[in-house]
N, C-alpha and C positions, 0 to 999 in steps of 0.2 A: 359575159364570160371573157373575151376580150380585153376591157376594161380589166381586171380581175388579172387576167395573168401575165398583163404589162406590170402593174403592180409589186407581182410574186418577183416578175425576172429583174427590172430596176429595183425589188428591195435587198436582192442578193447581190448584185456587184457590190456596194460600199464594204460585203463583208468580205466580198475577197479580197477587195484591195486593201482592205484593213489587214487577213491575212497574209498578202505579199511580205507587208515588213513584219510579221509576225515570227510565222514562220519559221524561218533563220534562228531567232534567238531560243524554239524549241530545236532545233536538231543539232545546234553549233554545240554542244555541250559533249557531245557524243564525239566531235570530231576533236583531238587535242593538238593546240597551238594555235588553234583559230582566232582570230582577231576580228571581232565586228566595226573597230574603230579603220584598221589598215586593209583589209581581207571584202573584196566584194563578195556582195550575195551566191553566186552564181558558181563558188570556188566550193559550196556544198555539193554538190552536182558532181565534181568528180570523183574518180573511180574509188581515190584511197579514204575520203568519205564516209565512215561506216553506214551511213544513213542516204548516201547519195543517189539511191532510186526511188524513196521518197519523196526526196526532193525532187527530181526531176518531175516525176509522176503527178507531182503540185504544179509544176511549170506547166503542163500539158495540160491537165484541169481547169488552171486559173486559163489560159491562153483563150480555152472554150468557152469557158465564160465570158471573157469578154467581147469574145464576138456576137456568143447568143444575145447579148444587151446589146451592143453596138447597133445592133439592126432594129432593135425599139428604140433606140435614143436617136436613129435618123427617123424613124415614123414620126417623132412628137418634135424634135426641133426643125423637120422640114415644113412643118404648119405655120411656122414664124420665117424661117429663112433657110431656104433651101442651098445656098454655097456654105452656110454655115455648115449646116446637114451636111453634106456632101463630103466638106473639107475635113469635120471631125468623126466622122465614119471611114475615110481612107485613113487615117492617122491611126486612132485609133484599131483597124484592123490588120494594118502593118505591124502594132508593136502587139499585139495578141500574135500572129504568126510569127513574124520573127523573134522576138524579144521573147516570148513562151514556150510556143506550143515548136519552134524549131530549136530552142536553147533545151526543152527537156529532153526530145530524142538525137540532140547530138550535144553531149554537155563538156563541158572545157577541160582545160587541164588544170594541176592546181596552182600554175603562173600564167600570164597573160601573153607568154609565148605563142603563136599558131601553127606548134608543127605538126597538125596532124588535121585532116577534112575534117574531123567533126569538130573542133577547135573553130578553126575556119570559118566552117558555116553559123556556129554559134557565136563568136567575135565578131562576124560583120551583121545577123539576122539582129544581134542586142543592140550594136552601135545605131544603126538603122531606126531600129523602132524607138530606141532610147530617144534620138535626136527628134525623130518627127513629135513624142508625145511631150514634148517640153511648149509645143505650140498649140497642146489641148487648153490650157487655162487662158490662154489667149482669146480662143473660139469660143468658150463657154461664157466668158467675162463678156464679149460683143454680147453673146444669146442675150445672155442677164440683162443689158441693157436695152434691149430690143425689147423685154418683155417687161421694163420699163422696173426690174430689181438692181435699182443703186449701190446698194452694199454687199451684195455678190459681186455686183460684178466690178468695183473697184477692188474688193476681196479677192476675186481671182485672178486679176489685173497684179495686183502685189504677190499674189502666189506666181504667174509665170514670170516676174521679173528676180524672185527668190530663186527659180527654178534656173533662168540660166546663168545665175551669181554659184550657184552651187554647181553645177553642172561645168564649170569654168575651172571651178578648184579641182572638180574630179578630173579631168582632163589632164590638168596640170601635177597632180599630185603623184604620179610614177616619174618626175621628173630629175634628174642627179640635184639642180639645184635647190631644189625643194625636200632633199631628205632632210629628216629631224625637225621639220617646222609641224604648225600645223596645218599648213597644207597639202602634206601628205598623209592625211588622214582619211586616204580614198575611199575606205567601207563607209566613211562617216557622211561623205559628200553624195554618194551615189543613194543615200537613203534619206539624207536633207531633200533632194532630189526629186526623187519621188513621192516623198509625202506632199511636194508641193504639187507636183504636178498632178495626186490622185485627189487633195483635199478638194478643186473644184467639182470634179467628177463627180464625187461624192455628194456634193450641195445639190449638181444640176439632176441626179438620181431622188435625191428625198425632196426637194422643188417640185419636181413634175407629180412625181407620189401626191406632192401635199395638193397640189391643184387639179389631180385629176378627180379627189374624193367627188 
C-alpha cells in the first residue's frame, strides 16, 4: 500500500510542473496586451487579470503539491544520501512556500514595482525560492551519479548550468541597457528557467517510479 502511493504522489508532480508552464499560455489569452515573451508568469495573478484568481488558486495547489512530494522524494533519496536528502527537501520546500503557495495568496502587481505588502511578500517569497531551486538539478545530477545513472546525471548537470545562464538573462533583462535586445525578453528567460530546473525533477520522479516496480 505504501509502495503504491508513493508511486500515485511521485506520478503527479511531473504533471504539475508540466502545468506550471502550461498554465499561463491557457489564461494569457483572456488577459489583453499580455506578452509571454516580455511579461513574467506571475503578472496573471494580478488584480486586472480577468482570470487572476484562477491563477493564483493554481499557485496555491501546485505549492501543495509540491511539498506533499517533497517529503517522498527525501524518503527515497535519503536511502542513498542523506545531505542530498536534506539539501533538496529544504530547497525545494522554500520554493513550494514561497515561490507558490505565498505568491497565490499575496499576488503582484501588474509591474515589478513593490508598493504594496502583498507585492512584497510575493517579490521577495519568488526571488527566494526561484534562486534556491536553480541548485535542484545540481542535487539531483550528484543522486543520479550515486545511484551510478551517467546520463541523468550529466543531463541534469547541463540542465543547472542552462538554468543559471538563463536565470542571468532574466535578472538582467529589466535592465535600461538591455532594452530592445534579446535579452530583454524576461517572460522568455524566467520560463527557459524553469523548464530546466523542473526537467531533472521530473526524470528523478519517473527513475524512482521505474525502480521501485
Amino acid at each position: 500500500m505504501g509502495q503504491t502511493m508513493k508511486n500515485i504522489v511521485l506520478d503527479v508532480l511531473p504533471f504539475l510542473l508540466i502545468g506550471d508552464l502550461i498554465v499561463p499560455f491557457l489564461l494569457a489569452p483572456t488577459y489583453r496586451g499580455y506578452d509571454h515573451l516580455t511579461q513574467v508568469m506571475s503578472v496573471l495573478g494580478n488584480s486586472k487579470a480577468p482570470l487572476h484568481i484562477l491563477y493564483n488558486i493554481w499557485l496555491i495547489m501546485l505549492g501543495i503539491g509540491i511539498l506533499l512530494c517533497d517529503f517522498k522524494l527525501y524518503s527515497v533519496i535519503a536511502e542513498t544520501s542523506s545531505s542530498i536528502a536534506i539539501m533538496l527537501f529544504v530547497i525545494m520546500g522554500i520554493y513550494a512556500i514561497g515561490a507558490c503557495i505565498l505568491s497565490g495568496f499575496f499576488p503582484v502587481e501588474e509591474t515589478k514595482e513593490l508598493k504594496t505588502i502583498s507585492a512584497k511578500i510575493h517579490g521577495y517569497g519568488s526571488v527566494i525560492g526561484f534562486m534556491l531551486l536553480i541548485f535542484a538539478p545540481l542535487l539531483i545530477g550528484l543522486y543520479f551519479f550515486k545511484i551510478s545513472n551517467g546520463f541523468l546525471g550529466i543531463s541534469s548537470l547541463i540542465c543547472f548550468a542552462f538554468s543559471l545562464l538563463f536565470f542571468a538573462f532574466f535578472v538582467m533583462a529589466d535592465k535600461l541597457e538591455h532594452q530592445g535586445s534579446v535579452i530583454a525578453f524576461e517572460g522568455l528567460w524566467q520560463r527557459s528557467s524553469l523548464l530546466c530546473m523542473y526537467l531533472p525533477v521530473i526524470a528523478l520522479c519517473i527513475t524512482i517510479n521505474h525502480y521501485s516496480f
